[in-house]
VEXGUKOL-702249 format. One record per atom (N, C-alpha, C): residue in three letters; x, y, z. Coordinates in nm, 3 decimals, decimal comma, padded with zeros to 5 digits, always signed. Example, Ala and Ser with C-alpha at 12.3 -4.5 7.8 and 13.67 -1.06 7.14 Angstrom:
% residues 2
<res ALA	X +01,319	Y -00,569	Z +00,780> $
<res ALA	X +01,230	Y -00,450	Z +00,780> $
<res ALA	X +01,320	Y -00,330	Z +00,780> $
<res SER	X +01,285	Y -00,225	Z +00,708> $
<res SER	X +01,367	Y -00,106	Z +00,714> $
<res SER	X +01,290	Y +00,003	Z +00,787> $
***
This chain:
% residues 116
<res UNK	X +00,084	Y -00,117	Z +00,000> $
<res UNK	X +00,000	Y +00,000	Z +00,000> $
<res UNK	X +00,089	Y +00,124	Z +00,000> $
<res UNK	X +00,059	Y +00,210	Z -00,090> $
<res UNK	X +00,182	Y +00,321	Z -00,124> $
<res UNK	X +00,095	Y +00,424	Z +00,008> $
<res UNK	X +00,167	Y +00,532	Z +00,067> $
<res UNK	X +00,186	Y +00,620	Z +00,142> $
<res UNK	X +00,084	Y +00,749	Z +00,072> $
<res UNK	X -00,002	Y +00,797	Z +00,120> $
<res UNK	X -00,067	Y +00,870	Z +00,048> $
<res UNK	X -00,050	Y +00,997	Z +00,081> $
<res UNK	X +00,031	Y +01,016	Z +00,247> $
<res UNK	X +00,062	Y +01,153	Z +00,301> $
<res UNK	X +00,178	Y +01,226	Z +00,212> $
<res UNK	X +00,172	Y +01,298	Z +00,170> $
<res UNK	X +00,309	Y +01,377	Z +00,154> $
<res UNK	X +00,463	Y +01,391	Z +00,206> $
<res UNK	X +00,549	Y +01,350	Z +00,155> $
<res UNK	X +00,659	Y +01,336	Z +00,264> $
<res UNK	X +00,764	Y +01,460	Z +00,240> $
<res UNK	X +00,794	Y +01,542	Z +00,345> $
<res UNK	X +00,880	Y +01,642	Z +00,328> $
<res UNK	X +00,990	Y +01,656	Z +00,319> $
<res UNK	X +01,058	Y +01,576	Z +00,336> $
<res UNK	X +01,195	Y +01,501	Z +00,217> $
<res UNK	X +01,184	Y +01,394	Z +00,189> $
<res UNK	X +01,287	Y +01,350	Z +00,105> $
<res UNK	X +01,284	Y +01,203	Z +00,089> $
<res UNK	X +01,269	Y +01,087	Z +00,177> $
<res UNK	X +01,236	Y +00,968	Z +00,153> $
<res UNK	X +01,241	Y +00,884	Z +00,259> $
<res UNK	X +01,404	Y +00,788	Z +00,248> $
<res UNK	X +01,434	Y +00,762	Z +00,384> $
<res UNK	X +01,563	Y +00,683	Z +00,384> $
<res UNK	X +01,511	Y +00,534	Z +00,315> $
<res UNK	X +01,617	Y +00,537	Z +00,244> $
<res UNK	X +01,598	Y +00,392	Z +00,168> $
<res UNK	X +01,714	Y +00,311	Z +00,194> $
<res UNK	X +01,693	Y +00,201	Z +00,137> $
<res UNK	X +01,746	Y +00,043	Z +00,222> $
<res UNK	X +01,906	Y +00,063	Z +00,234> $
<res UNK	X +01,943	Y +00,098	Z +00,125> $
<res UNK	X +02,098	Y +00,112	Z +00,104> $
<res UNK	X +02,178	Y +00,229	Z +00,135> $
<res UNK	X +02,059	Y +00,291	Z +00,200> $
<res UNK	X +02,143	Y +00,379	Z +00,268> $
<res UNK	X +02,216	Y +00,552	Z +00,167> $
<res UNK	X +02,186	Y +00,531	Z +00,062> $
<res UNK	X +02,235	Y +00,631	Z -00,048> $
<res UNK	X +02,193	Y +00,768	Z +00,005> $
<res UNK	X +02,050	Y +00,795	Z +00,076> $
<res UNK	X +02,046	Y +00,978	Z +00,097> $
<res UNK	X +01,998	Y +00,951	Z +00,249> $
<res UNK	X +02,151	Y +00,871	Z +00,294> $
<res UNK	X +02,136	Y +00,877	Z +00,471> $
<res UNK	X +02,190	Y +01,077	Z +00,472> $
<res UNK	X +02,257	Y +01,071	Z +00,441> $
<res UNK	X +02,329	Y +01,230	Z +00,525> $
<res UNK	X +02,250	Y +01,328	Z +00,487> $
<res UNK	X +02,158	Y +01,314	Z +00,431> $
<res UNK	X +02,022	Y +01,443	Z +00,330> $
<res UNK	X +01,974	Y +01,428	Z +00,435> $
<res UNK	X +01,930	Y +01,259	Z +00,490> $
<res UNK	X +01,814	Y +01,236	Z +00,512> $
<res UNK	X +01,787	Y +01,281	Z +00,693> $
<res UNK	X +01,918	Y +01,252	Z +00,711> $
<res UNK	X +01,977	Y +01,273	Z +00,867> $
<res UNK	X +01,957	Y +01,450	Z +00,906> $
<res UNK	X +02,008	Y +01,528	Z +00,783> $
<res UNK	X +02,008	Y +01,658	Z +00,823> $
<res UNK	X +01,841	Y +01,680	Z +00,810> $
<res UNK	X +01,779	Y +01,681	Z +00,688> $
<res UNK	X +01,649	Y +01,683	Z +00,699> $
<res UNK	X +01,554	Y +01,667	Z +00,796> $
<res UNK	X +01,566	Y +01,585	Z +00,829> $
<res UNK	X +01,491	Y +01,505	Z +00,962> $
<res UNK	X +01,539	Y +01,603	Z +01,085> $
<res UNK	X +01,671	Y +01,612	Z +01,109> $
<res UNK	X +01,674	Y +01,689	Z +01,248> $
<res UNK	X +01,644	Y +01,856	Z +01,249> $
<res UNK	X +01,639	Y +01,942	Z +01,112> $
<res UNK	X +01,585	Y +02,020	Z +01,082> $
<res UNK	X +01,447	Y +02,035	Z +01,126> $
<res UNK	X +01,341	Y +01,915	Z +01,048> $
<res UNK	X +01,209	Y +01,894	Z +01,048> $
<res UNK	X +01,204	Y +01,892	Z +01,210> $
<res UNK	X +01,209	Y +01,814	Z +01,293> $
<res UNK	X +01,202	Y +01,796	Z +01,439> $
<res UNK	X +01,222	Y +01,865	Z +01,497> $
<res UNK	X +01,383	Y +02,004	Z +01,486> $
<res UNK	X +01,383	Y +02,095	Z +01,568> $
<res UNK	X +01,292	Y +02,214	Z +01,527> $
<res UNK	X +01,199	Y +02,240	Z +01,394> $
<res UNK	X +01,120	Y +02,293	Z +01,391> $
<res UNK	X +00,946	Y +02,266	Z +01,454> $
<res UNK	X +00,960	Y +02,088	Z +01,464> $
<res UNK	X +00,841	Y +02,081	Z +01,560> $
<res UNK	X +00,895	Y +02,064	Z +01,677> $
<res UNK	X +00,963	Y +02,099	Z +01,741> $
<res UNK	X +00,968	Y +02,109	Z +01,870> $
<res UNK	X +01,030	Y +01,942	Z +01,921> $
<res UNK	X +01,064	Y +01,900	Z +01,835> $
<res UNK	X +01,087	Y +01,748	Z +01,890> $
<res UNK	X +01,224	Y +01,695	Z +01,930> $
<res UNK	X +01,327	Y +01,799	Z +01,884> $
<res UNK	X +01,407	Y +01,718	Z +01,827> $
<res UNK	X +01,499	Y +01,663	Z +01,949> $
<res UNK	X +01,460	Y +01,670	Z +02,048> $
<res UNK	X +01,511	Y +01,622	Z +02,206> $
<res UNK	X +01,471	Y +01,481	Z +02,199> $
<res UNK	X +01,378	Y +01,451	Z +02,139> $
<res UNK	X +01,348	Y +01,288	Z +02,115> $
<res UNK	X +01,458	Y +01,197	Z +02,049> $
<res UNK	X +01,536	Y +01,241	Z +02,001> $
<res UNK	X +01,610	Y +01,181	Z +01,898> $
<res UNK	X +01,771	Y +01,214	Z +01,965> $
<res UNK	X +01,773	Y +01,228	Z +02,148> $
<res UNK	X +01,900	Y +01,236	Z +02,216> $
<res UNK	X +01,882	Y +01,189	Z +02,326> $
<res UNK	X +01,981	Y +01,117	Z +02,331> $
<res UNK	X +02,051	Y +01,019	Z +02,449> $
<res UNK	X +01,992	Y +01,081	Z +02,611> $
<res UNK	X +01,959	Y +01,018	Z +02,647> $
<res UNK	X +01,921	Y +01,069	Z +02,787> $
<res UNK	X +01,784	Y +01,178	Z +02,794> $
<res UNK	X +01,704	Y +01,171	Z +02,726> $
<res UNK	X +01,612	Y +01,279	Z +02,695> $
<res UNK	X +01,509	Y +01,262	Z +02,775> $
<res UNK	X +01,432	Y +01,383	Z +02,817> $
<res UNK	X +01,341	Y +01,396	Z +02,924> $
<res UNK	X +01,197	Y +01,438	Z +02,830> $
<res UNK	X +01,151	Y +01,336	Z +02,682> $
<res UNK	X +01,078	Y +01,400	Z +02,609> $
<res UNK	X +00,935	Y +01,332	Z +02,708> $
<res UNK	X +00,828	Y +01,392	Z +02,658> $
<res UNK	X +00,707	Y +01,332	Z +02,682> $
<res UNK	X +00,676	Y +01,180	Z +02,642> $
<res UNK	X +00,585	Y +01,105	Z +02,629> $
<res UNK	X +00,549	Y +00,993	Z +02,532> $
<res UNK	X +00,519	Y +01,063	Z +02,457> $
<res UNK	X +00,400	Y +01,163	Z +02,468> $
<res UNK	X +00,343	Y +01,201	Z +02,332> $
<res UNK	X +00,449	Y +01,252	Z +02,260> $
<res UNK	X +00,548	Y +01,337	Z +02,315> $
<res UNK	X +00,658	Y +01,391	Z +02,191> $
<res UNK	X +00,732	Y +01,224	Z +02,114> $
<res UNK	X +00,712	Y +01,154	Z +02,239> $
<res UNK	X +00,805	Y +01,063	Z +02,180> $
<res UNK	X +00,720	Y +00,984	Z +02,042> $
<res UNK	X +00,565	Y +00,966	Z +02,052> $
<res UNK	X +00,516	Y +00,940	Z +01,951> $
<res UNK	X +00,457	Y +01,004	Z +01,767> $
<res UNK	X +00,497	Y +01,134	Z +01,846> $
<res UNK	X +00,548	Y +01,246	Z +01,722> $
<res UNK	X +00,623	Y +01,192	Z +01,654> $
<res UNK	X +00,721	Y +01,234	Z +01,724> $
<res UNK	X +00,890	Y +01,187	Z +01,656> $
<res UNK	X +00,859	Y +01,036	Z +01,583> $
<res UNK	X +00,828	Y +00,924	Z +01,627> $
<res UNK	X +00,850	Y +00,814	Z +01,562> $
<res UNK	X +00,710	Y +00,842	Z +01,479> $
<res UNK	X +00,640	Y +00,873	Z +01,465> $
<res UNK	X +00,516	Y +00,901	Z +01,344> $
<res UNK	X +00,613	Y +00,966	Z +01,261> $
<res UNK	X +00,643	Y +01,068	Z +01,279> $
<res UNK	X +00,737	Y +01,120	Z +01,183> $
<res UNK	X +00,860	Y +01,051	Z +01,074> $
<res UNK	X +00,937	Y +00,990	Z +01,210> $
<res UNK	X +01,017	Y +00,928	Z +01,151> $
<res UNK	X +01,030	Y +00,821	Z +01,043> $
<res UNK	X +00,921	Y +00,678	Z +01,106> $
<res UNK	X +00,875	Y +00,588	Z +01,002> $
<res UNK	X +00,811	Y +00,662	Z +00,891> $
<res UNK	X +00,755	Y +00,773	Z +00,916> $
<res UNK	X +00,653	Y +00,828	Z +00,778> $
<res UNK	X +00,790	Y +00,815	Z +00,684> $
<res UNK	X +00,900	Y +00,888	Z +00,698> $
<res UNK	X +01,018	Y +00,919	Z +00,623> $
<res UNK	X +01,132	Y +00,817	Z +00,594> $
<res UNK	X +01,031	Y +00,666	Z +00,626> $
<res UNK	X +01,165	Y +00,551	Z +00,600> $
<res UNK	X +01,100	Y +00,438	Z +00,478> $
<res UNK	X +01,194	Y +00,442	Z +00,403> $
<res UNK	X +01,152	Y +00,294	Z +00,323> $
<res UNK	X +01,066	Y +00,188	Z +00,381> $
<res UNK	X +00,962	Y +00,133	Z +00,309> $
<res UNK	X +00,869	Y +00,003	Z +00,346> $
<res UNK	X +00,958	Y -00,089	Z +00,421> $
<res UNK	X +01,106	Y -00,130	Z +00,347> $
<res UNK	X +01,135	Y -00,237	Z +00,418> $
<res UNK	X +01,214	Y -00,203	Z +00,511> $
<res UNK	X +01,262	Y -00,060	Z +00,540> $
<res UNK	X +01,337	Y +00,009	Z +00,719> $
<res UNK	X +01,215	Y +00,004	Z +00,781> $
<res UNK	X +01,088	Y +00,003	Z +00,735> $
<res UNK	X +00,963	Y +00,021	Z +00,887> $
<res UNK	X +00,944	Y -00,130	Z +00,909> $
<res UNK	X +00,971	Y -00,204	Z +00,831> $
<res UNK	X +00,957	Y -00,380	Z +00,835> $
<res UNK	X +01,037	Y -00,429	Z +00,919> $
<res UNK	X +01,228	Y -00,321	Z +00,896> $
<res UNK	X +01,271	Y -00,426	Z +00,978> $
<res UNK	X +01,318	Y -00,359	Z +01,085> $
<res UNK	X +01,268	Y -00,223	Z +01,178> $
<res UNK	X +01,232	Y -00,170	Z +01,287> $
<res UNK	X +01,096	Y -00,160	Z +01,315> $
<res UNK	X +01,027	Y -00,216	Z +01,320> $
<res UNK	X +00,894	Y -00,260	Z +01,319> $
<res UNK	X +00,853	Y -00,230	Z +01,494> $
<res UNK	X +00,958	Y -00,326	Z +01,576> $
<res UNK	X +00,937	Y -00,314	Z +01,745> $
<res UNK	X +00,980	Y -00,214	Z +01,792> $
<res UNK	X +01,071	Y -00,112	Z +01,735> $
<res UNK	X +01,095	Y +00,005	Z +01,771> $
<res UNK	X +00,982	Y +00,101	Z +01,821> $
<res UNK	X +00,976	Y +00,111	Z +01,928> $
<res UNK	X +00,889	Y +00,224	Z +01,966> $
<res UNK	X +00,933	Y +00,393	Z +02,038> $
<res UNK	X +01,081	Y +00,352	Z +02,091> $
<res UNK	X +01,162	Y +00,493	Z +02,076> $
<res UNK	X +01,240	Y +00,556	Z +02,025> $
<res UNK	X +01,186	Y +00,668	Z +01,943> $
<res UNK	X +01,263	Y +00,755	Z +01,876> $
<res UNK	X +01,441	Y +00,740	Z +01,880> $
<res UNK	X +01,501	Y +00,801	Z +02,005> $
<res UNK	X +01,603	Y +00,770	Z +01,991> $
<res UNK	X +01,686	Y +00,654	Z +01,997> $
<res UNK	X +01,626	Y +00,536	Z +02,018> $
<res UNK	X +01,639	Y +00,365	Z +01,927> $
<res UNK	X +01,620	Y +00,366	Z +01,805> $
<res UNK	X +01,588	Y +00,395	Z +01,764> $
<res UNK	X +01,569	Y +00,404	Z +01,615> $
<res UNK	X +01,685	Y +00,483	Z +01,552> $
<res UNK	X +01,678	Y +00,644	Z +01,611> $
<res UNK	X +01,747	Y +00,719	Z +01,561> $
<res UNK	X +01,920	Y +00,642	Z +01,569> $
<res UNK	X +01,927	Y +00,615	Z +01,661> $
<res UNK	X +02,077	Y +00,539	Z +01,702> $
<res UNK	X +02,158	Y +00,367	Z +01,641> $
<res UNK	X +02,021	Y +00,364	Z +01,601> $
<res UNK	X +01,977	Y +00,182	Z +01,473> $
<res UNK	X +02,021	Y +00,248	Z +01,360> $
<res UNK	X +01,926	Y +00,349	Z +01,306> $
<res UNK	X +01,969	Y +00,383	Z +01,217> $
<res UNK	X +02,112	Y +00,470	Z +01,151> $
<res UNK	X +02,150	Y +00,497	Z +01,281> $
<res UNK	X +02,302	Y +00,564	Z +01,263> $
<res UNK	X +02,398	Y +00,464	Z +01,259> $
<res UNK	X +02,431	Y +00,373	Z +01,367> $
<res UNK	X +02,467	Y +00,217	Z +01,365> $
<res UNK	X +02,467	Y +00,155	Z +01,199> $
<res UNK	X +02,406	Y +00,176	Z +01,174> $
<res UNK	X +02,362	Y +00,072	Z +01,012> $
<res UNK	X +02,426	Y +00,188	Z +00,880> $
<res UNK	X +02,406	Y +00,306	Z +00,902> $
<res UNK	X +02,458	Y +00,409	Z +00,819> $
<res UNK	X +02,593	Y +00,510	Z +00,816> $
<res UNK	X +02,610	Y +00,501	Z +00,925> $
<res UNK	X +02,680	Y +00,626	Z +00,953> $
<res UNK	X +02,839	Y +00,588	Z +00,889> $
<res UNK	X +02,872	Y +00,492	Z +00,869> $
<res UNK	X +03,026	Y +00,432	Z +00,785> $
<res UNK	X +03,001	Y +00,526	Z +00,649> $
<res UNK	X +02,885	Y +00,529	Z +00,580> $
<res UNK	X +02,878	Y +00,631	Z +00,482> $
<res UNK	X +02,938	Y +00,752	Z +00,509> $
<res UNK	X +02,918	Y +00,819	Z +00,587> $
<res UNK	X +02,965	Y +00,938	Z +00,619> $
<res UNK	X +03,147	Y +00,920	Z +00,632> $
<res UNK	X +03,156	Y +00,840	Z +00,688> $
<res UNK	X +03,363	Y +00,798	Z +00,693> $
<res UNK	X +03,379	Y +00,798	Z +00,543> $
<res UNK	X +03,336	Y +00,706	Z +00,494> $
<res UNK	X +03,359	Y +00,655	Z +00,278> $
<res UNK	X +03,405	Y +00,786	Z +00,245> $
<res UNK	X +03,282	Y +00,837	Z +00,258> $
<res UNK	X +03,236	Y +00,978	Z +00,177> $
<res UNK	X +03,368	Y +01,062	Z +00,197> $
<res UNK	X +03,356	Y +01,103	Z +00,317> $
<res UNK	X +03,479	Y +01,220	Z +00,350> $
<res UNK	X +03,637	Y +01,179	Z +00,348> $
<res UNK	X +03,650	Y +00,989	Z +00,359> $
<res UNK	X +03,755	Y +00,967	Z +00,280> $
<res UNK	X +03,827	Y +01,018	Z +00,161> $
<res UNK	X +03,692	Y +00,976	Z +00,014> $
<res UNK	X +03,722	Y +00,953	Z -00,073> $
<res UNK	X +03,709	Y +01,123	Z -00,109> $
<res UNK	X +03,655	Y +01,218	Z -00,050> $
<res UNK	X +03,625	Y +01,337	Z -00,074> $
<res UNK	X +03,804	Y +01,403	Z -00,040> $
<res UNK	X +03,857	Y +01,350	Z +00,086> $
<res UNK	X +03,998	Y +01,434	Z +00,140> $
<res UNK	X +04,080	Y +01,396	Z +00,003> $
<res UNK	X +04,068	Y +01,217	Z -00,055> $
<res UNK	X +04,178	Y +01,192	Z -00,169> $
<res UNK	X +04,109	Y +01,246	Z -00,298> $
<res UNK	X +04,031	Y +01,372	Z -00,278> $
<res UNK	X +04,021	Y +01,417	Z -00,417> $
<res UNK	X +03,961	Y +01,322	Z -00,494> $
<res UNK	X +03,853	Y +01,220	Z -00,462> $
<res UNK	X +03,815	Y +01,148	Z -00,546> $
<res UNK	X +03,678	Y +01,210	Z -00,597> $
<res UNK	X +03,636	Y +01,181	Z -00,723> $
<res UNK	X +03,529	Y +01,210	Z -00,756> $
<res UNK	X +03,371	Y +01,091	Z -00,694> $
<res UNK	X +03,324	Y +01,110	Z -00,595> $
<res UNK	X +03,210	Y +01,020	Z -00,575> $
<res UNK	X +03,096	Y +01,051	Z -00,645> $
<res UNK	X +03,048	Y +00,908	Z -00,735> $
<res UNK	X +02,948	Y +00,846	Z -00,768> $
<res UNK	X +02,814	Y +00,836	Z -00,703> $
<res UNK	X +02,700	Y +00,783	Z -00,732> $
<res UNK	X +02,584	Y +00,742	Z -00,664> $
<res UNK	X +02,605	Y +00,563	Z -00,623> $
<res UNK	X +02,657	Y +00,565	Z -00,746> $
<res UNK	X +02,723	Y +00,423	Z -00,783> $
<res UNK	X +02,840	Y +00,360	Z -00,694> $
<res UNK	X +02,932	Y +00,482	Z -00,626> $
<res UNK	X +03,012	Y +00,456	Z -00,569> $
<res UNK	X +02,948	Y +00,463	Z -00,397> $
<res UNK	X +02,891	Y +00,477	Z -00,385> $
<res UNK	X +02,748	Y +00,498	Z -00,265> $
<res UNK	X +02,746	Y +00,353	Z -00,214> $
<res UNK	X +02,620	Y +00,340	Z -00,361> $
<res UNK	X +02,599	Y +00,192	Z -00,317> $
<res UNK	X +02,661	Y +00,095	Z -00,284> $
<res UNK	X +02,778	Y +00,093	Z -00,359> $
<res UNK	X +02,898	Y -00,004	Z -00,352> $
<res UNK	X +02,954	Y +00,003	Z -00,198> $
<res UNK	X +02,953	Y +00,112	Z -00,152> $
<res UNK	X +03,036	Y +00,070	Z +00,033> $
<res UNK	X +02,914	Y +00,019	Z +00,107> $
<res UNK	X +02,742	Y +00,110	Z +00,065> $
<res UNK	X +02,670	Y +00,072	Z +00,163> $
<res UNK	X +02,661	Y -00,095	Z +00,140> $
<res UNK	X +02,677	Y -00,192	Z +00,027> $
<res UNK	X +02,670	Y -00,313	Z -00,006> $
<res UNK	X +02,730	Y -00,378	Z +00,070> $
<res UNK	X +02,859	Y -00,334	Z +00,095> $
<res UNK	X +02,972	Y -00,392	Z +00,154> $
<res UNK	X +02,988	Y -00,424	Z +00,321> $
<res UNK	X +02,880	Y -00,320	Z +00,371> $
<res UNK	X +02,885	Y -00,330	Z +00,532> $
<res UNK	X +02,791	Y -00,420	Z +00,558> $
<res UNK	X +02,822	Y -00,535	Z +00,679> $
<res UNK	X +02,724	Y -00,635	Z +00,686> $
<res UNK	X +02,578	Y -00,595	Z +00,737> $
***
């Protein structure tokens, strides 16, 4: 069943390709609703903020990231799953960016492939 709400950026998809869009986006979106304390370590949010935030969040994740965080019910579990699983992108990137390399979309996929 396709998503019929509107999504205000892209959604994170499986391989991980517009994690660092998707990462800034998102904490943008949240610190403009007031949320974005949900999505940090030690946080004193409400439930209800905390069920903002993860409405939000799954709204903005691939079918098969809400499949396979499914039991996730706090924001910053999720947020910290999903950094765990992505965030080596961000090392690649600024590697291959210091040796002057030209990065690909292609060259994306290829590291996110590579991490188990």
């Amino acid at each position: 069943m396709s998503n019929l709400s509107k999504l205000e950026f892209v959604a994170l998809d499986i391989p991980g390709k517009s994690y660092m869009s998707w990462v800034i986006d998102a904490e943008i979106h949240l610190d403009a609703m007031v949320l974005a304390d949900t999505i940090k370590d030690k946080n004193h949010a409400s439930n209800q903020d905390r069920a903002k935030a993860m409405i939000f969040l799954r709204h903005h994740l691939d079918e098969g990231l809400k499949m396979e965080y499914l039991t996730i019910k706090d924001p910053v579990t999720l947020w910290n799953n999903l950094k765990d699983r992505y965030d080596h992108l961000k090392m690649n990137i600024s590697q291959l960016k210091f040796y002057g390399d030209n990065i690909t979309d292609h060259d994306m996929l290829e590291k996110a492939e590579e991490k188990p």
